[in-house]
C-alpha positions, 0 to 999 in steps of 0.5 A, spaced: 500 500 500 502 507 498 499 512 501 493 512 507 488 516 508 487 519 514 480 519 515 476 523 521 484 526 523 482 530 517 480 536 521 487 536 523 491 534 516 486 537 510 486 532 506 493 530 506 495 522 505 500 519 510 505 514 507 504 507 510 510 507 514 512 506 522 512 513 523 505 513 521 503 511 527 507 518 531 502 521 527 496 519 528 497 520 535 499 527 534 492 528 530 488 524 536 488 530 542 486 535 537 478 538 537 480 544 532 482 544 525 490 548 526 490 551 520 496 555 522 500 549 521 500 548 514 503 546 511 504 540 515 510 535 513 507 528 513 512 523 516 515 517 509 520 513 506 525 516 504 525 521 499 532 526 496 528 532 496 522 536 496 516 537 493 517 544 493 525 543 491 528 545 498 532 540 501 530 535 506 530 537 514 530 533 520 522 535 524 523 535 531 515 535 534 514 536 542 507 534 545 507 536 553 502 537 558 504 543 564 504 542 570 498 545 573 502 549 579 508 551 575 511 557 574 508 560 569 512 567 569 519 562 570 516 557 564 515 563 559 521 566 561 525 560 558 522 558 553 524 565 550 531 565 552 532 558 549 527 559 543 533 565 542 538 560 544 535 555 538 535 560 533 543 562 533 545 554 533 548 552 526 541 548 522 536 552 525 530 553 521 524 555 524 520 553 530 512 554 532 508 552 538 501 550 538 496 549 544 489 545 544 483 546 547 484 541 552 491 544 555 496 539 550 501 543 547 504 541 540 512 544 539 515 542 532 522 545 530 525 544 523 533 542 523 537 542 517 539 535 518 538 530 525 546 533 527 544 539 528 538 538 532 542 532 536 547 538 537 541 543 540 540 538 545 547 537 547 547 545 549 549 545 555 544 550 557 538 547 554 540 541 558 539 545 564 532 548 562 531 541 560 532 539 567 528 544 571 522 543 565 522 535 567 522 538 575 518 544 575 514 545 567 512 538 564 507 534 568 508 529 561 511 529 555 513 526 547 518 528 543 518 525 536 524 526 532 522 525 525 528 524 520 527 526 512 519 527 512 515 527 506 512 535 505 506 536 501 504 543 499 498 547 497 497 554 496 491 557 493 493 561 487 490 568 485 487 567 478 
């Protein structure tokens, strides 16, 4: 089988396909907690096999997605001050691309940032004040996470073009 369609998960995905593959499943996950359409997120890569460029001509990126859910007595102040700065932080790392939050109705926040490869989002990981927030976010921020780490992702696009 070459490609799925997502079904009811529409009302996240627009009618993109999903190649059959593993990743698939992360996917579907993402687009289980969701009640309303996120159209900000468009275009949404779509995880597949392997594919040398994409369907716009740009290279291939390495998609890191991060689900999580706060602690209801966190420190809200304390929290968006570090996110900032390691947003900040994030956009001076050699391979940075971009970086977007979402959040659900229900509380569920959806992070995805796009690397230049996996290298260099593995090398953003290691950053040794990235690794402290990281501690404290376990302690203090997240009551749960997910992070899926999604190498060569398969991008569909559409545009709506002025006639």
């Amino acid at each position: 089988m070459d490609c799925v369609k997502t079904g009811s998960r529409d009302r996240l995905f627009g009618a993109i396909h999903l190649h059959a593959y593993s990743n698939r499943k992360a996917v579907m996950a993402l687009a289980g907690h969701y009640k309303r359409p996120v159209q900000a997120m468009w275009p949404l890569p779509v995880f597949g096999r392997r594919h040398r460029r994409c369907a716009s001509g740009e290279g291939l990126i390495f998609l890191v997605v991060f689900r999580n859910r706060k602690r209801a007595d966190m420190d809200a102040a304390a929290y968006s001050a570090d996110a900032d700065a390691m947003e900040e932080m994030a956009r001076e790392q050699p391979g940075y691309r971009s970086f977007k939050s979402y959040v659900a109705d229900d509380g569920e926040v959806v992070a995805i940032s796009e690397w230049d490869d996996e290298a260099s989002a593995r090398a953003w990981g290691r950053v040794a004040e990235h690794r402290m927030v990281q501690r404290k976010g376990r302690e203090e921020y997240y009551a749960e996470y997910t992070l899926f780490a999604c190498p060569e992702p398969r991008i569909h696009r559409f545009s709506e073009r002025e006639t």
